[in-house]
C-alpha positions in Angstrom: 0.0 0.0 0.0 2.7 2.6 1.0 4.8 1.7 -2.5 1.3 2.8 -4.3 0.5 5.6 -2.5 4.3 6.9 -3.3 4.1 6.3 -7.1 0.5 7.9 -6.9 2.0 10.7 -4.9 5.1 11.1 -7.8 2.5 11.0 -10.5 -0.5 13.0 -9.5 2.3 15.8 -8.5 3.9 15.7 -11.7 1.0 15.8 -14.1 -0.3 18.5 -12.0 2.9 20.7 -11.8 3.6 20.4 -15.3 0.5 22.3 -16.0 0.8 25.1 -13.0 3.5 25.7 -10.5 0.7 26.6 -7.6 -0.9 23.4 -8.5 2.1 21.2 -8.1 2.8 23.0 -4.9 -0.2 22.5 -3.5 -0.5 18.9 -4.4 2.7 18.5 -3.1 1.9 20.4 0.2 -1.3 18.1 0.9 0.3 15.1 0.8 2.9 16.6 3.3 0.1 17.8 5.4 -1.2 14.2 5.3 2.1 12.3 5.4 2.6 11.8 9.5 -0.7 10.5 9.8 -0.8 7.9 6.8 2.9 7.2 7.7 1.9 6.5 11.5 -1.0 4.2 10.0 0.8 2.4 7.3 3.9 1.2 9.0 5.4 0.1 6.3 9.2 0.9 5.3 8.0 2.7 2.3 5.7 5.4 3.6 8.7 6.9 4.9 8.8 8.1 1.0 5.3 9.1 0.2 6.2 12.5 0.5 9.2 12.3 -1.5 7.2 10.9 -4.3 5.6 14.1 -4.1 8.5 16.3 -3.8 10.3 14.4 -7.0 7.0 14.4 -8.8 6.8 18.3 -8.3 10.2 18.6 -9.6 9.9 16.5 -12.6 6.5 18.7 -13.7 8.8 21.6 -13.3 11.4 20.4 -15.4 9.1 19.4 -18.3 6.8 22.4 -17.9 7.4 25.2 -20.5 8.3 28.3 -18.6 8.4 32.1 -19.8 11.8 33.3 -19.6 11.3 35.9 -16.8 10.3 33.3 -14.4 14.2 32.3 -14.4 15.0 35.8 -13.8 14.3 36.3 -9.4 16.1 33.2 -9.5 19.8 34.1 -11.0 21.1 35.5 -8.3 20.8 32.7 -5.7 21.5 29.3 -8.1 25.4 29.7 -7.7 24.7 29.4 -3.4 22.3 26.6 -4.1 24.1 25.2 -6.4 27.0 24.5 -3.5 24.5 23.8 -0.7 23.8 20.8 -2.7 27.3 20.3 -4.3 29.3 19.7 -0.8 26.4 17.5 0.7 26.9 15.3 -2.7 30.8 15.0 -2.5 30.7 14.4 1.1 27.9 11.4 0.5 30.8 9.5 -2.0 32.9 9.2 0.8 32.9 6.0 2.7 32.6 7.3 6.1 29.1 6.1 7.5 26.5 3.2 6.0 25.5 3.3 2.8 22.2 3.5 3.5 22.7 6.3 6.1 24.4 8.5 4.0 21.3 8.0 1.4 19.1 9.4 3.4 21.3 11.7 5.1 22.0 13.2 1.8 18.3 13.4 1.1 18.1 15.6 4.6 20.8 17.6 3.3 19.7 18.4 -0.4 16.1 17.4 -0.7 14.2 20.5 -0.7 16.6 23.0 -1.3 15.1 23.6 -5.2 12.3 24.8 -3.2 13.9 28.0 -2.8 14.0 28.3 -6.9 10.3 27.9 -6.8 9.9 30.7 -4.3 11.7 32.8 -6.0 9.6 32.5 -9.3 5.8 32.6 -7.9 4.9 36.2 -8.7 2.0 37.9 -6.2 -1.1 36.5 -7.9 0.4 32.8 -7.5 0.9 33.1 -4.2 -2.7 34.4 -4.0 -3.9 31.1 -5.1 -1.5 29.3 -3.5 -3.2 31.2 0.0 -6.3 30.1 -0.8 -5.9 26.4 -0.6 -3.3 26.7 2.0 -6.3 27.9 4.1 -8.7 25.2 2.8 -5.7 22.4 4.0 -5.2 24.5 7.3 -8.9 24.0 7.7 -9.1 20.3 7.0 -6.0 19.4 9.8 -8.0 21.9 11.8 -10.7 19.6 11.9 -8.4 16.8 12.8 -6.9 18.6 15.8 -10.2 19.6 17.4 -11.2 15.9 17.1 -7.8 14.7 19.1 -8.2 17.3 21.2 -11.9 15.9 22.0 -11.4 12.3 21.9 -7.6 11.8 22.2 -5.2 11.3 19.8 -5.2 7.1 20.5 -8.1 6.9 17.7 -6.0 8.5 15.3 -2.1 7.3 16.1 -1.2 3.8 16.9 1.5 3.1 18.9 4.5 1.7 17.2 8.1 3.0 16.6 7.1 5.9 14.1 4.5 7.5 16.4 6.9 7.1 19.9 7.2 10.5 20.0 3.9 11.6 19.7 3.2 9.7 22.8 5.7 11.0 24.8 5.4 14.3 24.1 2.9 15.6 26.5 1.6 19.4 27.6 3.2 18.5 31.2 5.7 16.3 32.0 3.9 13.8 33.7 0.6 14.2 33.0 -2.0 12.6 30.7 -3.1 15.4 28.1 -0.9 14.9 24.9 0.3 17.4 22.8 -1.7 17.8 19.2 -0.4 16.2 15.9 -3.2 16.7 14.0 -2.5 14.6 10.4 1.4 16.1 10.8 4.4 13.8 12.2 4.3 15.5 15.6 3.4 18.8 17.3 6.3 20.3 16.7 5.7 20.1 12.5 2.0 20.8 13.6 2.9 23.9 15.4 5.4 25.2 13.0 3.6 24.4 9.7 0.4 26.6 10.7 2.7 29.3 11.5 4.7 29.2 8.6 1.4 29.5 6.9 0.4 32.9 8.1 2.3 35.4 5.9 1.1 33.7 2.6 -3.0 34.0 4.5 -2.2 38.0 5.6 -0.7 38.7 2.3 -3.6 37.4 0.1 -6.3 39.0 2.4 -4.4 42.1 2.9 -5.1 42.3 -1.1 -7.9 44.2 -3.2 -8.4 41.6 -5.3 -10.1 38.7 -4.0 -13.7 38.6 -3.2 -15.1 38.6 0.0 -16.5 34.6 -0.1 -12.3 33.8 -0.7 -11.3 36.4 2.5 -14.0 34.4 4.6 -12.0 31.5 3.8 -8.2 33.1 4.6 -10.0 34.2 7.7 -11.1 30.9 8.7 -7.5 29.5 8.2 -6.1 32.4 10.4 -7.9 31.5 12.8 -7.2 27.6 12.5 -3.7 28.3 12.2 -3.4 30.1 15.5 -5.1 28.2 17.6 -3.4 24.9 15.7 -0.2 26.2 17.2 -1.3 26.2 21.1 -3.2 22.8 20.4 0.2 21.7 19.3 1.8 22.9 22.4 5.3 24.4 21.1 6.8 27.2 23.2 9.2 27.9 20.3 6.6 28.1 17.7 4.4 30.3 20.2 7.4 32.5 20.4 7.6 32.8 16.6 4.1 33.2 16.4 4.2 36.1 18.9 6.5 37.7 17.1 4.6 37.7 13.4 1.5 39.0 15.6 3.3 42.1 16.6 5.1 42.8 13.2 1.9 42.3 11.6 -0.1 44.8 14.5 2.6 47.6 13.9 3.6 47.8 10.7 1.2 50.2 10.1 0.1 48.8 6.6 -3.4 47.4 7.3 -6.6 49.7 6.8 -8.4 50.2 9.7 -11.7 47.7 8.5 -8.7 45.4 8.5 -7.2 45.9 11.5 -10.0 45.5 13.2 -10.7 42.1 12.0 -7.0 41.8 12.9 -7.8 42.4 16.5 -10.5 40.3 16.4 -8.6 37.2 15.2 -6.0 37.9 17.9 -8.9 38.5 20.5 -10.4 35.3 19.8 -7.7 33.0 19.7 -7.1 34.5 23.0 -10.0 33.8 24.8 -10.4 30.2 23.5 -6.4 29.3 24.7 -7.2 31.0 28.2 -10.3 28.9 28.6 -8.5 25.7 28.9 -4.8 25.3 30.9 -4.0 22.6 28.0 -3.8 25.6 25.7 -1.3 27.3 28.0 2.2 25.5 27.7 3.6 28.2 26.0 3.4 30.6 30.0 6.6 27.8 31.0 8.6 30.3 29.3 8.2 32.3 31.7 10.6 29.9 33.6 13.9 31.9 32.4 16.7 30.1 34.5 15.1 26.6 32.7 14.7 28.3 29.5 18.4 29.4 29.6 19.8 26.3 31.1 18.2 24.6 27.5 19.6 26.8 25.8 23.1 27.1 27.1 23.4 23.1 26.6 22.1 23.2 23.0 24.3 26.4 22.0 27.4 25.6 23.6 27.8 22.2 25.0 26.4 19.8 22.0 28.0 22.3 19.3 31.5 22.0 21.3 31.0 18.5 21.2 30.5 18.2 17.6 33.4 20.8 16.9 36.2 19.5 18.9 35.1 15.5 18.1 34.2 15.8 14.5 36.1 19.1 13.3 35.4 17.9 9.8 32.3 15.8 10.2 31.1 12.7 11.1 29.7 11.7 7.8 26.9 12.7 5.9 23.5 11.4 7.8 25.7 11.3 11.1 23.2 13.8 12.9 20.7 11.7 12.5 19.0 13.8 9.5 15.7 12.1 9.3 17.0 8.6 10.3 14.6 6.0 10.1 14.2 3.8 13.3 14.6 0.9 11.5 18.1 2.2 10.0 19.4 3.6 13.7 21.4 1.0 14.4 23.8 1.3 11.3 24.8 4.5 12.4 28.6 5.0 13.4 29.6 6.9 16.6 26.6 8.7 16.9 26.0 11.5 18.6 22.4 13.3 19.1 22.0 17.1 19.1 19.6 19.6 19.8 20.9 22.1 17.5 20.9 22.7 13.8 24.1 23.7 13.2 26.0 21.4 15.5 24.3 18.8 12.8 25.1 20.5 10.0 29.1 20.4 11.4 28.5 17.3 12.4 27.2 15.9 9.0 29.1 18.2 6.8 32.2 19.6 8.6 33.2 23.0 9.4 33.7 23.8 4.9 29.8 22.8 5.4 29.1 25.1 8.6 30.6 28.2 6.6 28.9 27.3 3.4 25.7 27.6 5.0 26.6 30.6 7.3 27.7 32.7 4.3 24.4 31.9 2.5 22.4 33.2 5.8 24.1 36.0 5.4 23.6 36.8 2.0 20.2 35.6 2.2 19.2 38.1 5.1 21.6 41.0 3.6 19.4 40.4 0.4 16.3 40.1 2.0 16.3 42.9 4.4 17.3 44.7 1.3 14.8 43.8 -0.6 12.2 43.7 2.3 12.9 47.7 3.4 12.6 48.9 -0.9 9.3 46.8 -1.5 6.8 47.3 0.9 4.1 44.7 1.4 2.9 43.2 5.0 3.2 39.5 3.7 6.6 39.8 3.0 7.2 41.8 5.7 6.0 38.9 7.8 7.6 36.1 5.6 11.0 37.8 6.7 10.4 37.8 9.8 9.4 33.9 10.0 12.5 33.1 8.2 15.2 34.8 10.3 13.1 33.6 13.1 13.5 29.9 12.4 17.2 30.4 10.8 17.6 31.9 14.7 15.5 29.1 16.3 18.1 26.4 14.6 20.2 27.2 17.6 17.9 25.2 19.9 16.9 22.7 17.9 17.1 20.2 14.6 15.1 19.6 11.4 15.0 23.4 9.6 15.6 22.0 6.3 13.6 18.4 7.0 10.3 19.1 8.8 7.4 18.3 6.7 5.8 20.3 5.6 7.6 23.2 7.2 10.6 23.5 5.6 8.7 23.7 2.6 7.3 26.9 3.5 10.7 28.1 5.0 12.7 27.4 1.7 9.9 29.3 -0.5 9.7 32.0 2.1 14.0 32.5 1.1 12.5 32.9 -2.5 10.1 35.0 -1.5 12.1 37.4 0.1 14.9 37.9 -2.2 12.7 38.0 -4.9 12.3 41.3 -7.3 8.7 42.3 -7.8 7.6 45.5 -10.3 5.4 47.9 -8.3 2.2 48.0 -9.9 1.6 50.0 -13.3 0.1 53.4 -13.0 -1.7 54.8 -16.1 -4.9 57.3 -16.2 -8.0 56.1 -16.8 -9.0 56.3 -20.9 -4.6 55.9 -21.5 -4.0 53.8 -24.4 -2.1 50.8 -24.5 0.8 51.8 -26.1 1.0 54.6 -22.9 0.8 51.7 -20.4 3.2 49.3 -22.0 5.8 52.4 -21.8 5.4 53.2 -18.6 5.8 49.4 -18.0 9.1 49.2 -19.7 9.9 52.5 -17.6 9.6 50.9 -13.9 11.4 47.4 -15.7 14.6 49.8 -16.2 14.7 50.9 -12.8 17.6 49.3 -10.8 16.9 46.1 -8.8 
């Protein structure tokens, strides 16, 4: 069953993406947002892949889809840093360091969805429009799943086996008996993370003038889902990024007031439901700073020390446990589990890895706080925010470029942000078209 759904999941995705990039993003997306819960139920070896059938299906529609020139255009200037991300990872997989099968999938963790930050960087405004749109229809779906587990418990939905171990010991208190919300997703953490990640493609499309008020209802509806998803899910981290897009969406001063009304009311109302029950309310631990710090301190420092002094040019690719099966665990060669991101990535790809990556953060915020500040607009405004949040959040933890779907929406979002968009044309009414096409070519000649 698993082998079919993944050939089904390569083929719908391609046929799909070579007709419309939203389309094949979307499909791809739904069978991510479905993946931990048909993985937990099938456990079968191969629906570990589903979602990679998806992923290589979206790529192959891409590859065969016949594309207008400009699309390659947003894209030029990051291909060359892309280009190495997945170049190293590659070179360091034909070395004969860890099992064969490890360094498969670890160089799978590595490269898998890095194209996704080509596709992000081609979607122009009114793709990601309609990209919004079912975004909000899928956050709405999961919704539905989460209020059920929340009801019922999440035993009707997750067996327990080896894939779903986590799930059941990841609780709101430690302890206690009330488990923290998967919905359809792997875990609560991808859960949390994925509806928050959501939020700046939902703001920007009903921020817009353009879509008719039965298609706002919906983005509404998946605001809504999406912040209360998060404290169903139970992540302090991902309530912390969440906080933060809620106050650089409330003052940045680019809503109009009918909006920011509704904006208040969306904020006003998540509130009230999370205070009315204390399994909403993980996220007030943080207000344990001498525990928050001690985390902290041991994920920043000791575990990257570790990694640095032991492995000083890694440990082998998939050594970090990138995304390690269970049932491939015990192949792995002096390993050594980390909470942070960038211990792994040292770990898996030596320091010549580390910097690689470091000097395309760089670049990539540089860029995008460049291009953020010139080209005003609240969604990417937020998508900004959500990235450096989660490049920042790396320190503490692992999975930034392997959580399904979230790293999806990260990778696009580093498209997004770099990405050149022509402010909109400006002609009187009555103009002719000759008049508009020249004042087109006019803003196309200004520097980028």
């Amino acid at each position: 069953m698993s082998s079919a759904l993944c050939i089904l999941a390569f083929l719908v995705t391609a046929y799909v993406a070579r007709k419309s990039l939203v389309g094949g993003i979307v499909t791809a997306l739904a069978v991510g947002y479905f993946y931990g819960i048909l993985r937990a139920n099938l456990n079968e070896m191969m629906s570990h892949f589903i979602f990679d059938g998806a992923v290589i299906g979206l790529y192959v529609g891409r590859a065969l889809a016949m594309r207008r020139p400009e699309t390659f255009a947003n894209s030029m200037q990051v291909r060359p840093w892309l280009i190495l991300l997945v170049a190293w990872p590659t070179v360091l997989a034909l070395l004969p360091i860890q099992d064969p099968m490890i360094q498969l999938v670890g160089l799978r963790g590595n490269v898998f969805l890095i194209p996704m930050v080509l596709l992000g960087a081609q979607m122009d405004v009114e793709e990601r429009y309609k990209l919004s749109y079912y975004i909000a229809i899928l956050n709405l779906l999961v919704f539905g799943f989460a209020i059920a587990e929340f009801t019922f418990g999440i035993g009707s939905f997750y067996p327990r086996n080896e894939v779903t171990d986590l799930i059941y010991r990841s609780r709101v208190d430690d302890g206690g008996q009330a488990y923290r919300i998967p919905a359809t997703f792997t875990g609560s953490h991808a859960f949390a993370g994925t509806m928050v990640c959501t939020l700046p493609l939902l703001v920007e499309a009903w921020a817009s003038h353009t879509l008719d008020r039965y298609k706002r209802y919906i983005l509404v509806a998946g605001l809504v889902a999406a912040t209360l998803g998060v404290f169903m899910a139970a992540s302090r981290t991902h309530a912390v990024v969440l906080f933060l897009l809620i106050i650089v969406g409330t003052f940045s001063f680019q809503m109009r007031p009918s909006m920011m009304g509704m904006w208040l009311s969306i904020i006003l109302v998540t509130g009230w439901f999370v205070f009315q029950d204390q399994r909403l309310q993980r996220f007030a631990t943080l207000r344990d700073t001498d525990a928050i710090a001690v985390r902290i301190g041991g994920s920043v420092n000791a575990n990257f020390a570790t990694a640095v002094l032991e492995f000083p040019m890694g440990n082998g690719i998939g050594a970090g446990g990138t995304s390690i099966p269970y049932f491939l665990s015990d192949r792995l060669e002096n390993p050594l589990w980390i909470e942070n991101e960038y211990a792994r990535i040292q770990l898996e790809l030596g320091l010549p890895g580390l910097l690689i990556w470091m000097a395309f953060i760089v670049w990539l915020f540089g860029w995008g706080l460049r291009r953020t500040l010139a080209q005003r607009g609240l969604g990417r405004r937020l998508a900004f925010a959500a990235t450096v949040a989660y490049f920042v959040s790396g320190m503490t933890g692992t999975g930034l470029v392997t959580s399904i779907p979230q790293s999806v929406f990260i990778l696009l979002f580093a498209g997004w942000i770099i990405r050149y968009e022509s402010p909109p044309v400006l002609v009187a009414r009555g103009a002719s078209d000759e008049l508009a096409a020249n004042r087109l070519q006019q803003i196309e000649a200004l520097p980028r």
